[in-house]
C-alpha positions as CSV (number, residue, x, y, z in Angstrom):
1,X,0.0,0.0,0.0
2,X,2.9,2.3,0.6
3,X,4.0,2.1,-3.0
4,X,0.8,3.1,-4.1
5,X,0.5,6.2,-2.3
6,X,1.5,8.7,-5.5
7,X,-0.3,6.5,-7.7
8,X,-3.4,8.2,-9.8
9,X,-5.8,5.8,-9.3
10,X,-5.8,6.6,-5.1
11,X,-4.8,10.5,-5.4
12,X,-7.9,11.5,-4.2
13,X,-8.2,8.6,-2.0
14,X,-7.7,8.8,2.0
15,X,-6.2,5.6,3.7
16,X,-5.1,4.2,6.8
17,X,-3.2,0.8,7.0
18,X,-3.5,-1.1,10.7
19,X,-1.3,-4.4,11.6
20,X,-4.0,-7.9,12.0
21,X,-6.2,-9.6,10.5
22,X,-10.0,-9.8,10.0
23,X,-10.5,-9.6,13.6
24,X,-8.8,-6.4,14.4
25,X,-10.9,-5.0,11.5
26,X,-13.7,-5.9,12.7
27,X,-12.7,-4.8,16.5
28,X,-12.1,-1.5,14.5
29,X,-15.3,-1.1,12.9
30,X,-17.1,-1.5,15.8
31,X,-16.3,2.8,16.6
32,X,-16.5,4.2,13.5
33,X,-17.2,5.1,10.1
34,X,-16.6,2.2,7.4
35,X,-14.2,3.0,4.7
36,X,-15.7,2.3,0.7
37,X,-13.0,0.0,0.3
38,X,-11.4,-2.6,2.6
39,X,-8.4,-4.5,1.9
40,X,-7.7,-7.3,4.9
41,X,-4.9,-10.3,4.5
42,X,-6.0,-13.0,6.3
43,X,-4.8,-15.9,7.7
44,X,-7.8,-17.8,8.8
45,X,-8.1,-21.7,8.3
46,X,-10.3,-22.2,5.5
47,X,-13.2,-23.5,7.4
48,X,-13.4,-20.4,9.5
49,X,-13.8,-17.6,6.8
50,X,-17.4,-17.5,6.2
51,X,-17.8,-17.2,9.8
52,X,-15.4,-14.3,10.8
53,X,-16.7,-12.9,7.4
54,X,-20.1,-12.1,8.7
55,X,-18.6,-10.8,11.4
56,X,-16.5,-8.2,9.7
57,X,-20.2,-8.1,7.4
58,X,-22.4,-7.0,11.0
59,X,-20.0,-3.6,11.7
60,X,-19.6,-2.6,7.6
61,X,-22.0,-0.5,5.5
62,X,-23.9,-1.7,2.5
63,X,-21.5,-0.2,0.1
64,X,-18.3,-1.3,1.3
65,X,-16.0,-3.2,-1.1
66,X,-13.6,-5.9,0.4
67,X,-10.6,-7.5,-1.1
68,X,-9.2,-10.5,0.6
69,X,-5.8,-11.7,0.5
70,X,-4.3,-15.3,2.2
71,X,-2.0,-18.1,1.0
72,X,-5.1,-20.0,0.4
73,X,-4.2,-21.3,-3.2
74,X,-8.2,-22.5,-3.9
75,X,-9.9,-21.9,-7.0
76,X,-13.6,-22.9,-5.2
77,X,-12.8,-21.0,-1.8
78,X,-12.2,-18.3,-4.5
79,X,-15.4,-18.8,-6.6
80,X,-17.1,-18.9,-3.5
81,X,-16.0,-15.7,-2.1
82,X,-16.6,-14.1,-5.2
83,X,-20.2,-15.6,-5.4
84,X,-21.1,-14.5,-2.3
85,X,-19.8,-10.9,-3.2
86,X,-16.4,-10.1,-1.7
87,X,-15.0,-7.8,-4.5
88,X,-11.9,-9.6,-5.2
89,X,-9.9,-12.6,-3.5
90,X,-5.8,-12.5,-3.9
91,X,-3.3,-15.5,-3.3
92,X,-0.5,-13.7,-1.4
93,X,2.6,-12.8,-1.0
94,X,1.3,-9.6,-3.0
95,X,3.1,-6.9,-4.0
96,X,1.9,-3.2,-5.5
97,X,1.3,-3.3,-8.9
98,X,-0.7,-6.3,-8.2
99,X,-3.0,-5.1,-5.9
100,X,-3.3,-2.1,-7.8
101,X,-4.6,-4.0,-10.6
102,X,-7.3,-5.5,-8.1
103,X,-8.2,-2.2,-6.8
104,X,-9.1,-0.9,-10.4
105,X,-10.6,-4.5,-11.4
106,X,-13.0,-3.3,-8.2
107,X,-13.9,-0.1,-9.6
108,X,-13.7,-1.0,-13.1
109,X,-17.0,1.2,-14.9
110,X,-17.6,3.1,-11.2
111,X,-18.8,6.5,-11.5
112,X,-18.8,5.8,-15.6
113,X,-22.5,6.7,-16.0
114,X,-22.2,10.4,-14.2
115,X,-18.2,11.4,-14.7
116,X,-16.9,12.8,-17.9
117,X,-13.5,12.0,-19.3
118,X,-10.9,14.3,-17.6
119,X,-8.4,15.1,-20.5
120,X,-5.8,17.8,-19.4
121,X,-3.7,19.8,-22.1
122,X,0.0,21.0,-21.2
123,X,2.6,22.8,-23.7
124,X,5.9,21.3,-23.4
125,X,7.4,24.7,-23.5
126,X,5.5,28.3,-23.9
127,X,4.1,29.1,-27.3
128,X,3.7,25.6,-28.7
129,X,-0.2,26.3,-29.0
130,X,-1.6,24.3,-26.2
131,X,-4.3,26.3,-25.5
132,X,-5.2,26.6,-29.0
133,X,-5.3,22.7,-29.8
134,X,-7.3,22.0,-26.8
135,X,-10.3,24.5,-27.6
136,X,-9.7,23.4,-31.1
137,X,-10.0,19.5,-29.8
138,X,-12.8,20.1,-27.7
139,X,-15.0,21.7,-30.4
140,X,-14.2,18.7,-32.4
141,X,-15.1,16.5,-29.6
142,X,-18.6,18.0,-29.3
143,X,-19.6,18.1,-33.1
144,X,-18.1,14.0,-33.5
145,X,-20.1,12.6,-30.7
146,X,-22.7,15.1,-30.3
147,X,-21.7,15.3,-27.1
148,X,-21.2,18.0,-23.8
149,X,-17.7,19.3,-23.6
150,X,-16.6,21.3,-20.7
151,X,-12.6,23.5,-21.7
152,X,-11.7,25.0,-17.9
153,X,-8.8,27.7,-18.9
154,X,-6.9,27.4,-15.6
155,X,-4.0,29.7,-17.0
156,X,-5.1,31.9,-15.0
157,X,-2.7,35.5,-15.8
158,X,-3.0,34.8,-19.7
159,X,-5.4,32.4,-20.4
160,X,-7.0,32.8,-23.9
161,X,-10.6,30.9,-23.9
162,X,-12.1,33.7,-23.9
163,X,-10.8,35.1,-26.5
164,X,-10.5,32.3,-29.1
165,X,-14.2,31.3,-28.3
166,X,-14.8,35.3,-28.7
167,X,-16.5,36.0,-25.4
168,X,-16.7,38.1,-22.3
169,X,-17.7,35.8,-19.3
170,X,-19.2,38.0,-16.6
171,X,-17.1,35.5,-14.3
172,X,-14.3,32.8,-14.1
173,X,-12.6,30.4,-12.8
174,X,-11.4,32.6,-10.1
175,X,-14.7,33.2,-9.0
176,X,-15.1,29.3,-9.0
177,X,-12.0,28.7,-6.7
178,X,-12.6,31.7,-4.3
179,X,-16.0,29.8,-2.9
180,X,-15.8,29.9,0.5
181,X,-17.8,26.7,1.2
182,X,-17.1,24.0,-1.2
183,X,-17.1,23.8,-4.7
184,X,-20.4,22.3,-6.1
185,X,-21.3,21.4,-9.3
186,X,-24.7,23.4,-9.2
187,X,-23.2,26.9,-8.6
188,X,-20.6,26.1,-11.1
189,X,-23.3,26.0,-13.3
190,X,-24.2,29.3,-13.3
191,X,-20.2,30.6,-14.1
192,X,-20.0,28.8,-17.4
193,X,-20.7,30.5,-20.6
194,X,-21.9,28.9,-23.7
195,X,-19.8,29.2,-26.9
196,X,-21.6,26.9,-29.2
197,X,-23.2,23.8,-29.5
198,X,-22.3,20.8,-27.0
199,X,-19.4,23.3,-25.8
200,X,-19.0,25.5,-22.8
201,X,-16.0,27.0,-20.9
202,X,-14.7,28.4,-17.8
203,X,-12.7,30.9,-18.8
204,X,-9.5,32.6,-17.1
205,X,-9.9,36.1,-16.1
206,X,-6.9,36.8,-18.2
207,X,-6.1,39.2,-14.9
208,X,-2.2,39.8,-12.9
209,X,-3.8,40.4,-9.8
210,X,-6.0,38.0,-8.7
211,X,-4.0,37.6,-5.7
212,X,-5.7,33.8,-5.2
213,X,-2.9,31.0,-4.6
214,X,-4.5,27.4,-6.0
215,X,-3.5,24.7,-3.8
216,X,-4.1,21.1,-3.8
217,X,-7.2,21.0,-2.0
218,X,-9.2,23.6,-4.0
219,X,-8.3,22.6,-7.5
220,X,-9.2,18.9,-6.4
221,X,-12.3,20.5,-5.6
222,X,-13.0,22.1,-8.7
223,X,-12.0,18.5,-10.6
224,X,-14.8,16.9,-8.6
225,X,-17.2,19.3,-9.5
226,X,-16.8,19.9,-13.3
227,X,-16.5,15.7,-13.8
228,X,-19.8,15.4,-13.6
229,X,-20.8,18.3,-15.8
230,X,-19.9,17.2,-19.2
231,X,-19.1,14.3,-21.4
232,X,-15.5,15.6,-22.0
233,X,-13.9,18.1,-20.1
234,X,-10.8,19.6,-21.0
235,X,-8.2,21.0,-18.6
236,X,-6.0,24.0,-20.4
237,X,-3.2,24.0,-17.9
238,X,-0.4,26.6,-17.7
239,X,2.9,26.1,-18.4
240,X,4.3,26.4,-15.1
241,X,5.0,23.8,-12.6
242,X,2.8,23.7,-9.1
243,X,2.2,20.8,-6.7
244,X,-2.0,21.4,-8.0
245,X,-0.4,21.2,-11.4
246,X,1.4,18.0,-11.3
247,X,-1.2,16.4,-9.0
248,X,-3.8,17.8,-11.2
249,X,-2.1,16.0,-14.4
250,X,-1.1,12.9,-12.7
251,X,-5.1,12.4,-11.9
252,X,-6.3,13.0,-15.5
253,X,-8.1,10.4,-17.4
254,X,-6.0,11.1,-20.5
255,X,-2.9,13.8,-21.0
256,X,-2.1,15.3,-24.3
257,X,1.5,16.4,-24.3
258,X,1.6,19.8,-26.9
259,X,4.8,20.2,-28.3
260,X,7.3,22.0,-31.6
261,X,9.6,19.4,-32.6
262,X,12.7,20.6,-31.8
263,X,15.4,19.6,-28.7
264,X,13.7,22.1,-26.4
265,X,10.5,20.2,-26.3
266,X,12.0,16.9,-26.9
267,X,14.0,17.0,-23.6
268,X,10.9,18.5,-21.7
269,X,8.8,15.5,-23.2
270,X,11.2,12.9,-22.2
271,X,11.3,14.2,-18.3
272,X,7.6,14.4,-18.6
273,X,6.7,11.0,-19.6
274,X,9.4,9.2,-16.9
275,X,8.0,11.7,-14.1
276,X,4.2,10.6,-15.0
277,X,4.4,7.3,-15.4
278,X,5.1,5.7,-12.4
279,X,2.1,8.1,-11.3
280,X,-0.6,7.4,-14.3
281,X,0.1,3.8,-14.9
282,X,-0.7,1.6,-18.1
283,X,-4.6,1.9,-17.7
284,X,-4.5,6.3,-17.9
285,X,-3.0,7.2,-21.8
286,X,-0.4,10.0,-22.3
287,X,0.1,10.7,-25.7
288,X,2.2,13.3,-27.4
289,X,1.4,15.5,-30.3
290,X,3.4,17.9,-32.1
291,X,2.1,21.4,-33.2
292,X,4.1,23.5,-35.5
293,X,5.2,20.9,-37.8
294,X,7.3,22.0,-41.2
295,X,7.7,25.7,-39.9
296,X,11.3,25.6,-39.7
297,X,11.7,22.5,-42.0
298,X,15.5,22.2,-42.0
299,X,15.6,22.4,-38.3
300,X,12.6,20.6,-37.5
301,X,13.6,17.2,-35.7
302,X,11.5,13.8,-36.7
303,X,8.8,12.2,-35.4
304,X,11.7,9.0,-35.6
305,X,13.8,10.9,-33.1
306,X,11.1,11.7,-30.7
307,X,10.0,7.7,-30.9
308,X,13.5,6.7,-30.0
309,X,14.0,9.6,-27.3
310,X,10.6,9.3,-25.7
311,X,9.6,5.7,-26.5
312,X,6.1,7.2,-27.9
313,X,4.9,7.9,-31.2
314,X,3.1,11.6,-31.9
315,X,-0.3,10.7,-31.6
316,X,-0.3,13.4,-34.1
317,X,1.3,16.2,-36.2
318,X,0.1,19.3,-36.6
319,X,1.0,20.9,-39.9
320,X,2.4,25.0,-39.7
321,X,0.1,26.9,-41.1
322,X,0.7,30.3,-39.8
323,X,-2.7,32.3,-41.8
324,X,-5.1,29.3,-40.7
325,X,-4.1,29.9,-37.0
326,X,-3.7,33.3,-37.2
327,X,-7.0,34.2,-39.0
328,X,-8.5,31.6,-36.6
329,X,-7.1,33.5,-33.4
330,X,-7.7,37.1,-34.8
331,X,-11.6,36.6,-35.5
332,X,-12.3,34.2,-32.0
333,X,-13.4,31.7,-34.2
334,X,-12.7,27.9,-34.1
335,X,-10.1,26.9,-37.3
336,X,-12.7,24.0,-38.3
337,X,-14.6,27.3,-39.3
338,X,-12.0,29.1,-41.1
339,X,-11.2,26.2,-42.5
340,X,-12.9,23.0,-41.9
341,X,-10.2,20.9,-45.1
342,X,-7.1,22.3,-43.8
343,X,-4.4,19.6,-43.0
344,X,-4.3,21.1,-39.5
345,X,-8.2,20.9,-38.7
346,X,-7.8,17.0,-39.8
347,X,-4.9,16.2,-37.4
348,X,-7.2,18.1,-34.6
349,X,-10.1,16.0,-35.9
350,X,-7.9,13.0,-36.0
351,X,-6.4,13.9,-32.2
352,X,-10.1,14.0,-30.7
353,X,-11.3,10.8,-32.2
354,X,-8.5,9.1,-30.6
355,X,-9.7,10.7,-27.5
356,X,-13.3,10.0,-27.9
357,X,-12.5,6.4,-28.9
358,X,-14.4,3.4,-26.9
359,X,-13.1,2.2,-23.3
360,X,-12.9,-1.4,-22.5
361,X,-15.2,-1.3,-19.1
362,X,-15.1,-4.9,-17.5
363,X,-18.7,-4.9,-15.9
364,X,-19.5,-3.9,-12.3
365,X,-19.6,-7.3,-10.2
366,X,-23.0,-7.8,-8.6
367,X,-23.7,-8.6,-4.7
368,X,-26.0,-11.5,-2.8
369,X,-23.4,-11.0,0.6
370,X,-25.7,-9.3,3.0
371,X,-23.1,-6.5,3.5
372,X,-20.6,-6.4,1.1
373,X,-20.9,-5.0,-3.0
């Protein structure tokens, strides 16, 4: 469980390991709150686990998930556990990555019918046009799956939503993260501005003295309200480097990596994909795509060279086109409108169908344990 402490899938997650067995849990239980999830190693004879089960069972909620783990190597103990609706039954010794992979197995499709797809956006250096592709991406997002998407501009001194979606939001994200109380998806609501169809934004006040210091707590605040509000939502993040930042990264569903393909942003990519993923694991993509593409051809490094540096192919490339993007930027329209055949629209188009594209979701395992899900 130590390892797993930085991990994404627990960063919002509060735990508590305790020495003993199913006995000291339940002992434990008895005086307070039960946790959602329960992890106990056991070292019970087989014939006495059904019994100290339903005593752990008496002292937990009705929503508590348990994973087991003995040295009980027993495919019908197991199928009989699982039957009778313990989440998950491991043969130990068992080390992190493997109980990581149970903890996800037990919340595989969790939270899939209400929470949108967290996808955050970070340029590998300044003036790559991250905050361009990811308005760009989630307009494309909306009109291919005719679905909600959410872009929250948290660059918060010069964000540019608002003026590439060519509006003047009344208020913004600061307004969001100064709530005294907590952050709720209801009042959020009423800050968002609507810039087309299917797509809304939170814009940045665009503002050098907001005088407001993000920490961890409040932007994880603002994640879990804005998750439920939209089928994608798309995180604009500065480029600057913050403990909320990094955390708020690690935690995404998906990470799109903007860079120029040159050494500059093939050294900043390299350090980015070895410090996320220990943190994001196999199961959370991060994918790289260059922006800029041909506008210094003789310097312009290949997408070869950034396979062999970073061990990841550009999910895409986006093609220079300096009158496309600065037409696009100049009017605050979308560059789908100013040009909806440009080699640049398609590589956007071609970067939020990868993005949209189906997750495998292992179904939800169902209960008959009087207690435990």
């Amino acid at each position: 469980m130590q390892s797993l402490l930085d991990d994404r899938l627990l960063f919002r997650c509060e735990f508590e390991i305790q020495p003993g067995g199913l006995a000291t849990a339940t002992a434990a239980l008895l005086e307070r709150k039960t946790p959602n999830l329960l992890i106990v190693e056991m070292d019970e004879d087989r014939e006495s686990f059904f019994a100290e089960l339903e005593n752990l069972a008496n002292v937990c909620d009705p929503d508590t998930r348990l994973i087991l783990i003995s040295t009980h190597n027993d495919i019908d103990l197991f199928q009989e556990l699982i039957k009778n609706g313990v989440s998950d039954y491991l043969v130990g010794p068992v080390d992190g990555p493997r109980l990581r992979e149970s903890i996800a197995r037990v919340y595989a499709g969790h939270d899939a019918d209400t929470d949108g797809k967290l996808v955050a956006f970070y340029g590998l250096s300044g003036g790559v046009g991250n905050s361009v592709i990811a308005h760009n991406t989630a307009s494309e997002l909306a009109k291919l799956y005719d679905k909600k998407s959410l872009v929250i501009d948290m660059d918060i001194c010069f964000g540019t939503a608002a003026l590439n979606f060519n509006v003047q939001p009344r208020q913004t994200v600061i307004d969001a993260l100064s709530q005294s109380a907590k952050i709720e998806s209801d009042l959020l609501d009423q800050y968002l501005v609507s810039v087309g169809d299917n797509v809304s934004i939170l814009a940045s006040p665009a503002s050098l003295s907001s005088n407001i210091t993000i920490t961890h707590k409040i932007f994880d605040q603002l994640l879990r309200a804005v998750k439920p509000m939209a089928d994608f939502v798309i995180l604009d993040m500065p480029h600057l480097w913050a403990p909320w930042i990094s955390d708020g990264i690690a935690a995404a569903d998906e990470v799109i990596l903007i860079g120029k393909p040159d050494l500059t942003n093939l050294r900043n990519a390299k350090n980015m994909v070895e410090y996320l993923g220990p943190k994001r694991g196999v199961d959370a993509p991060t994918r790289l795509v260059l922006n800029q593409v041909g506008a210094s051809k003789k310097a312009d490094l290949s997408e070869k060279e950034f396979m062999e540096a970073v061990a990841m192919t550009p999910t895409t490339m986006i093609a220079y086109d300096a009158d496309l993007f600065g037409r696009s930027l100049n009017n605050g329209e979308m560059l789908s409108k100013v040009s909806a055949k440009s080699k640049s629209v398609l590589s956007i188009i071609e970067l939020a169908q990868v993005i949209g594209g189906e997750r495998g979701q292992e179904e939800e395992k169902t209960s008959i344990f009087s207690r435990f899900k």
